[in-house]
C-alpha positions in Angstrom: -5.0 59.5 -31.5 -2.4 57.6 -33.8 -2.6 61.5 -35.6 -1.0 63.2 -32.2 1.2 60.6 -31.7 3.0 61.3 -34.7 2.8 64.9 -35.0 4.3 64.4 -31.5 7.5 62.7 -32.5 7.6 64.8 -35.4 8.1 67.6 -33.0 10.5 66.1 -30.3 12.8 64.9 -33.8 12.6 69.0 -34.6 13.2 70.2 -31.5 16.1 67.2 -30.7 17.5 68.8 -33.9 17.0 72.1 -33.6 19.0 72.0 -30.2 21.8 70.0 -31.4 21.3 67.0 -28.4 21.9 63.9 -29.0 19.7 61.0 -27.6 21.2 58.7 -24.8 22.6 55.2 -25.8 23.0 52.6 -23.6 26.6 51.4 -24.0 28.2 48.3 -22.8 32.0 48.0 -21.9 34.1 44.9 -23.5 36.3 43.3 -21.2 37.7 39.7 -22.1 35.7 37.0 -19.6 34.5 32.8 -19.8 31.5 32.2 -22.3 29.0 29.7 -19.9 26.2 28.9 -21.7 23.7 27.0 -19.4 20.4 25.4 -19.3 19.0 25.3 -16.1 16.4 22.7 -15.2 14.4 21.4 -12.0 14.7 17.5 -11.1 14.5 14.7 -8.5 17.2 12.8 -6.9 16.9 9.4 -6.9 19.0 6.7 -5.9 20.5 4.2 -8.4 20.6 1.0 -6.5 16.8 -0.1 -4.9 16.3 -3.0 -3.5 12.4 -4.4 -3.4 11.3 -5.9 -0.1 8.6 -8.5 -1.1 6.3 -11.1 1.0 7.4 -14.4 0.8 6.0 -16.7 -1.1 3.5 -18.5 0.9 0.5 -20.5 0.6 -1.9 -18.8 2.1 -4.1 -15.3 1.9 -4.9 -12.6 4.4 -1.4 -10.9 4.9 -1.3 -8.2 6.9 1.5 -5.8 7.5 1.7 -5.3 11.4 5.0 -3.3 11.6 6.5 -1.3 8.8 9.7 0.9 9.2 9.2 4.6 8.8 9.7 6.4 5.8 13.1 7.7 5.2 14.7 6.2 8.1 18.5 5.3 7.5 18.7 1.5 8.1 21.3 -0.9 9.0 22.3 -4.6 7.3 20.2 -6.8 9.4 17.5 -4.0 11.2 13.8 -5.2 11.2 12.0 -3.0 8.2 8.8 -5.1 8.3 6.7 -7.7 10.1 3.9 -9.7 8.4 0.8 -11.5 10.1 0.0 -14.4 8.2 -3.4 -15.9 10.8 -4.1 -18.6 8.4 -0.2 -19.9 8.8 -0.1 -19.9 12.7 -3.0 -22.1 12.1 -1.6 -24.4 9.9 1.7 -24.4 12.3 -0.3 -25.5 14.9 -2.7 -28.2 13.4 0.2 -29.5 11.8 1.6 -29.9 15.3 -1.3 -31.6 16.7 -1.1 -34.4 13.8 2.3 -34.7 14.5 1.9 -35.8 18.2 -1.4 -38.1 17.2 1.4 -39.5 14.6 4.3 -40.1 17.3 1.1 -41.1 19.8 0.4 -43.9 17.5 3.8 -44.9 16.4 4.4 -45.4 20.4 0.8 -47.4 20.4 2.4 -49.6 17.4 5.6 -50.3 18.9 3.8 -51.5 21.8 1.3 -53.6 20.4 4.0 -55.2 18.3 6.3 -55.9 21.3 3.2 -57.7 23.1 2.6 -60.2 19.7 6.3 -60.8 20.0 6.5 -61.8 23.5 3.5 -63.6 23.1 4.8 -65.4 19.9 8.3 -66.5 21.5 6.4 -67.4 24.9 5.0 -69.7 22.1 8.1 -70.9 20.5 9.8 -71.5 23.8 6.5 -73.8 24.9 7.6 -75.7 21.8 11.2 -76.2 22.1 10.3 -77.5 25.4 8.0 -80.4 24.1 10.3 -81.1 21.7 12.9 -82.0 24.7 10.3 -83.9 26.1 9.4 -85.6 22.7 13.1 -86.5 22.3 13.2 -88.0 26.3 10.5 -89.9 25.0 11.7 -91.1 22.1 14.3 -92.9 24.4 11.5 -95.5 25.5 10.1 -96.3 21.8 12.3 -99.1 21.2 11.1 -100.7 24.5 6.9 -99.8 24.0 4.3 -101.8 21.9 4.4 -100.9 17.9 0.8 -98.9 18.8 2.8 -97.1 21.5 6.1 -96.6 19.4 3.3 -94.8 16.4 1.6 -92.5 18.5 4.9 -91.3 19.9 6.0 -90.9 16.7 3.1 -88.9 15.3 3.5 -86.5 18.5 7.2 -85.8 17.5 5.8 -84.7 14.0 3.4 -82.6 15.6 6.0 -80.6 17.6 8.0 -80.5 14.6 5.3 -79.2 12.4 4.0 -76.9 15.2 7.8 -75.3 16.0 7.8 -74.8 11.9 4.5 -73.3 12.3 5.6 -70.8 14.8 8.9 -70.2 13.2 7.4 -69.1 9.8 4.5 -67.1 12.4 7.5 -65.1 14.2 9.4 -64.1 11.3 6.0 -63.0 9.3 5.5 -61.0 12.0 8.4 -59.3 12.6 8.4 -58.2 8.7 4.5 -57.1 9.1 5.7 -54.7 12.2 8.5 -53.6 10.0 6.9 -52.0 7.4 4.0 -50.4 9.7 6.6 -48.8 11.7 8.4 -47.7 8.5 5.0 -46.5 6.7 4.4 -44.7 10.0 7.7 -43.3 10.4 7.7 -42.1 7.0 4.2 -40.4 7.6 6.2 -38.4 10.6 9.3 -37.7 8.8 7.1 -36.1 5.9 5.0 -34.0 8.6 7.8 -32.8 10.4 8.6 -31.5 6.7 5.8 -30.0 6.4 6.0 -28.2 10.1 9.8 -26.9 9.8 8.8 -25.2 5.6 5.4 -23.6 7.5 8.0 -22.6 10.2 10.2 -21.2 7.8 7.5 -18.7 6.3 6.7 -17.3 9.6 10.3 -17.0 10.3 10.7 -15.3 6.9 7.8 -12.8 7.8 9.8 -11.0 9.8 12.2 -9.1 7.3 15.2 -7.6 7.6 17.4 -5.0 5.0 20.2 -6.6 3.3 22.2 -3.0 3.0 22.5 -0.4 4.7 19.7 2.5 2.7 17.3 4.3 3.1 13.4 3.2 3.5 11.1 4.1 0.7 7.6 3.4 0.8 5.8 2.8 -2.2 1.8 2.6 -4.1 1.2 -1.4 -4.3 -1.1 -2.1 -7.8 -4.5 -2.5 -7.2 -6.4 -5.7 -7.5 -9.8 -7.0 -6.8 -10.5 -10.1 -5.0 -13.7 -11.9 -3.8 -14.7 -12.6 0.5 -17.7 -13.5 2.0 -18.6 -10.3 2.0 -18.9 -9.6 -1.8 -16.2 -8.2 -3.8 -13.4 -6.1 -2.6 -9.7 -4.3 -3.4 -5.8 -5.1 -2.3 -3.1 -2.6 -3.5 -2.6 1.2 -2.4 -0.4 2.7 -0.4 1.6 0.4 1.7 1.2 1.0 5.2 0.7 -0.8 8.4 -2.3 -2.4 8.7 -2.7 -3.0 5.0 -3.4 -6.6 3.7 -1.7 -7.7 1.4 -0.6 -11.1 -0.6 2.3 -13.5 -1.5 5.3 -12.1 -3.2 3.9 -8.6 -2.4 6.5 -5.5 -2.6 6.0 -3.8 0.7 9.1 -1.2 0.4 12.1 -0.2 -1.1 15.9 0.1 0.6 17.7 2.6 -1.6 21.7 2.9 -1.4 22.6 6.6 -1.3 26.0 5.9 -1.9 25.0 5.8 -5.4 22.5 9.3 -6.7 21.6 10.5 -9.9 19.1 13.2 -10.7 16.0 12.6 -13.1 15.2 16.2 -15.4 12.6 17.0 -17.5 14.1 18.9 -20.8 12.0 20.4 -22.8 12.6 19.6 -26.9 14.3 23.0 -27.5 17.1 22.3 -25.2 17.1 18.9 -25.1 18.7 18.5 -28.6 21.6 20.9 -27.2 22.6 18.1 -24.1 24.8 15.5 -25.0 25.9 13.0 -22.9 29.0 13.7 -20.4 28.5 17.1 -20.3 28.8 19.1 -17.0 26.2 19.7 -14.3 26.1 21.7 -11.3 23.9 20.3 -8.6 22.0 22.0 -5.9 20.3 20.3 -3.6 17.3 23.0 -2.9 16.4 21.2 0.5 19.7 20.9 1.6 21.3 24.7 2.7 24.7 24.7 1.1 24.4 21.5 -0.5 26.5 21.4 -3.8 27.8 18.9 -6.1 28.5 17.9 -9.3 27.7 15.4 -12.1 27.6 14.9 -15.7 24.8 13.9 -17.9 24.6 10.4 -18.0 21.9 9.4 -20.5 19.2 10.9 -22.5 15.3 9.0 -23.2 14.7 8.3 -26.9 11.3 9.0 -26.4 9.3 12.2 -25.4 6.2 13.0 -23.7 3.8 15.8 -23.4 3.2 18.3 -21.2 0.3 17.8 -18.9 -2.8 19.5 -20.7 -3.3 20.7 -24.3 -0.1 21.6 -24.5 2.0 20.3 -27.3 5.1 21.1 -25.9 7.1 17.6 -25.2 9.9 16.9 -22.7 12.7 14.3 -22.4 14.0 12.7 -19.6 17.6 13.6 -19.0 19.5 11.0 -16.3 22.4 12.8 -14.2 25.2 11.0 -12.7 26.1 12.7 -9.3 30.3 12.7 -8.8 29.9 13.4 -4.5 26.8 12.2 -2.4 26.2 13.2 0.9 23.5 12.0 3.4 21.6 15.2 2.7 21.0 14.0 -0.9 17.6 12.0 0.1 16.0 10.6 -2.7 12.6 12.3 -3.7 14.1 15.4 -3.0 14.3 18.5 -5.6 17.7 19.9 -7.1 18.3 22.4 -9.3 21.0 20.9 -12.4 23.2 24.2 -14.1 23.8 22.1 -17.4 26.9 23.4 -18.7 26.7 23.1 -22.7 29.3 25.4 -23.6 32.5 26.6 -21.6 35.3 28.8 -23.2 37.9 30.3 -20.9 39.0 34.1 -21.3 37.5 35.4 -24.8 35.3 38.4 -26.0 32.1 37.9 -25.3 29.2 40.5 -25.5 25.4 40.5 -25.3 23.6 39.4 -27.9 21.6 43.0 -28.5 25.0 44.6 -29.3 25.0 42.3 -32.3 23.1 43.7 -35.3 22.8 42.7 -39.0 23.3 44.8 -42.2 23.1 42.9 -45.9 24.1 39.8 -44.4 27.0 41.3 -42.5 27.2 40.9 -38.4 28.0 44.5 -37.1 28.9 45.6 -33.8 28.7 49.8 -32.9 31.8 50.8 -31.4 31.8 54.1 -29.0 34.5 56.8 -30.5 33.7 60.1 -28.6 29.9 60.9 -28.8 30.2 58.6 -32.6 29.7 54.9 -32.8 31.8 52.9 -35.8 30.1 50.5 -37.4 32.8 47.3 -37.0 32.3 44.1 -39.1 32.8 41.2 -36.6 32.4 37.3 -36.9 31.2 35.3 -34.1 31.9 31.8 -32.4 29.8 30.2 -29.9 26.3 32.4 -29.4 23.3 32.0 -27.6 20.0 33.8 -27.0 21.7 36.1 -24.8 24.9 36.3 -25.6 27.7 35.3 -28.5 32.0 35.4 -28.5 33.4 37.5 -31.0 36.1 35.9 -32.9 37.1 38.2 -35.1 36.6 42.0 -35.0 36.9 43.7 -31.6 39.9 43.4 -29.2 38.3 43.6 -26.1 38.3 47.1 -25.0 35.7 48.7 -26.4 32.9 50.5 -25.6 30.0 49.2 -27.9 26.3 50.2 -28.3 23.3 47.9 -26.6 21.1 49.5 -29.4 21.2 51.0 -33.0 22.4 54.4 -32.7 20.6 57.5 -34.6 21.7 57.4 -38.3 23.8 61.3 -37.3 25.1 59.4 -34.5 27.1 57.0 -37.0 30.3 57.3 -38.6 30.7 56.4 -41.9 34.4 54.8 -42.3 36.3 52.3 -40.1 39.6 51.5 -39.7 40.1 47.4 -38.3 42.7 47.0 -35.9 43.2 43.7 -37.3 43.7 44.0 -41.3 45.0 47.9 -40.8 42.5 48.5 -43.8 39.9 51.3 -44.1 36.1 49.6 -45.0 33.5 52.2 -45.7 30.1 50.7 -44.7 26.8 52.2 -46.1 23.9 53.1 -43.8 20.3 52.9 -44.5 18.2 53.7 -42.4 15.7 50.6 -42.1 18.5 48.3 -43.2 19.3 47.4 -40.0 18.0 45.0 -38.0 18.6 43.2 -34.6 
């Protein structure tokens, strides 16, 4: 087979020659145009500014989101995002309540009780003052009685005295006893009216509300076990409503979208080309006629790899976005035109007109049905394409592939040095 094959080709080559036809080349005609070299890359817009919703910080378990905004709704400063049902609270609320009126209850009790003693100690002390005015009408006749009389109206003076003394010292230790029970008491109703307005607090609080105006992301809580009476069992997930969930808890995100940036993965070939406040073009691939621009905003230090056996890693690439629009949701997919290099109105052809002969780049030039092998130098180059810098003018015709050997004329005269060079061709010399 490989036998036919060449006596084949030996035969076309003949008959080519024999006829005096001369095989096609593919030409390409120079024209001066902008060198764009770009990497193109898929990526994810995200938004800079986030703002994490979380539970309050309460003393109880058994949370339970009963109202959660929906996912990517635009929300106001102040709109309800999410309600928590805290069971275990309510009832804390309200036993707290109940000791509080057994509290006030008793305080009233108190204060009555100590108002009765009162009365009942002054009805005392004005039963006193009155037999000391008697005692002292008395006292009028002692001079006139017997000695026996005068002493026992004596010793009854010293009785009342002792007595009034006696109910003196009794009233004012009373008043200071009913003091300090109606302060203890008072103190144990100022400290559970505490305790009532911080449990009302955190149910007020479970009702939360958005700070800015963003949008609402939803987001994967971390699971965690925990232990019921019903064995062991899991918190965390996706947070929706109905989920349970615990103090502090994230239960969404508010993202700003007047802020964006764009997340890329770059593989290690290209990413060592991307430097840092270099151009992108941004198309939002959701959005129809959605454009914008950016520039690369930071690189990651540290690569991963690929999903799989591959070895391949990727970088993450961070994309500042110049204009965002409401369109420009985060989560969704953009394409990102990185612009590495950008030179305005210079030669430029395609990188399989460029060939190499003894270390010297050589471009064929079209003259008639002969192509003139011209030295060039180049600039800027890439896979596809490179600028000529020194060499060609910008109005040639120049071959896309290495021309036949009789095809190839042997002398060329440079526009630029207006000398002759003379350029030897072998045949397998040449090479792309």
């Amino acid at each position: 087979m490989k036998k036919s094959f060449v006596h084949i080709s030996i035969f076309i080559f003949i008959l080519s020659a024999c006829t005096g036809r001369s095989p096609r080349i593919a030409t390409f005609d120079l024209k001066t145009s902008d060198y764009l070299e770009i990497i193109d890359v898929p990526g994810t817009i995200q938004a800079v500014n986030n703002i994490s919703i979380v539970t309050p910080r309460v003393n109880v378990s058994n949370l339970k989101v009963v109202h959660l905004a929906e996912e990517g709704t635009y929300v106001k400063k102040g709109d309800t995002i999410c309600i928590i049902e805290a069971p275990d609270l309510t009832r804390n609320f309200e036993s707290f309540n109940s000791d509080l009126q057994k509290m006030e209850a008793e305080l009233r009790s108190l204060e009555a009780d100590n108002a009765m003693q009162l009365s009942l100690l002054e009805a005392q002390v004005e039963t006193n003052n009155a037999q000391m005015d008697i005692s002292k009408l008395d006292s009028i006749q002692i001079k006139f009685a017997p000695p026996v009389k005068q002493r026992l109206l004596a010793l009854e003076m010293e009785k009342v005295n002792i007595e009034k003394m006696k109910l003196q010292k009794k009233l004012a230790a009373r008043k200071r006893i009913d003091k300090s029970g109606l302060v203890q008491i008072g103190s144990r109703i100022m400290m559970q009216k505490n305790r009532i307005q911080m449990v009302q607090q955190q149910i007020s609080s479970l009702t939360m509300v958005s700070a800015v105006d963003g949008m609402v992301i939803h987001i994967v809580a971390p699971t965690m076990m925990f232990m019921s009476s019903n064995g062991m069992g899991t918190l965390g997930g996706r947070i929706e409503e109905g989920s349970i969930g615990w103090s502090n808890m994230c239960v969404l995100n508010i993202s700003d979208l007047k802020v964006m940036q764009v997340s890329v993965e770059v593989p290690e070939s290209d990413y060592k080309r991307i430097n840092n406040d270099q151009k992108v073009l941004i198309q939002v691939d959701a959005a129809t006629n959605l454009q914008t621009t950016g520039k690369v905003k930071r690189k990651s230090l540290v690569g991963k790899k690929a999903e799989g056996k591959s070895s391949i890693k990727t970088y993450e690439v961070i994309i500042s976005v110049d204009s965002c629009d409401l369109k420009m949701k985060p989560g969704l997919s953009a394409t990102c035109r990185i612009i590495i290099d950008n030179v305005k109105d210079t030669i430029v052809i395609p990188s399989a007109a460029l060939f190499v002969k003894d270390s010297l780049k050589i471009v064929y030039v079209a003259r008639g049905k002969e192509f003139i092998p011209v030295t060039v130098e180049t600039g800027l180059s890439s896979n596809s394409k490179s600028i000529i810098s020194k060499g060609l003018a910008g109005n040639e015709t120049i071959a896309l592939m290495e021309p036949p050997h009789n095809m190839i004329k042997k002398a060329v005269k440079s526009k630029e040095n207006k000398t002759i060079s003379t350029v030897l061709i072998k045949k397998d010399s040449v090479t792309k």
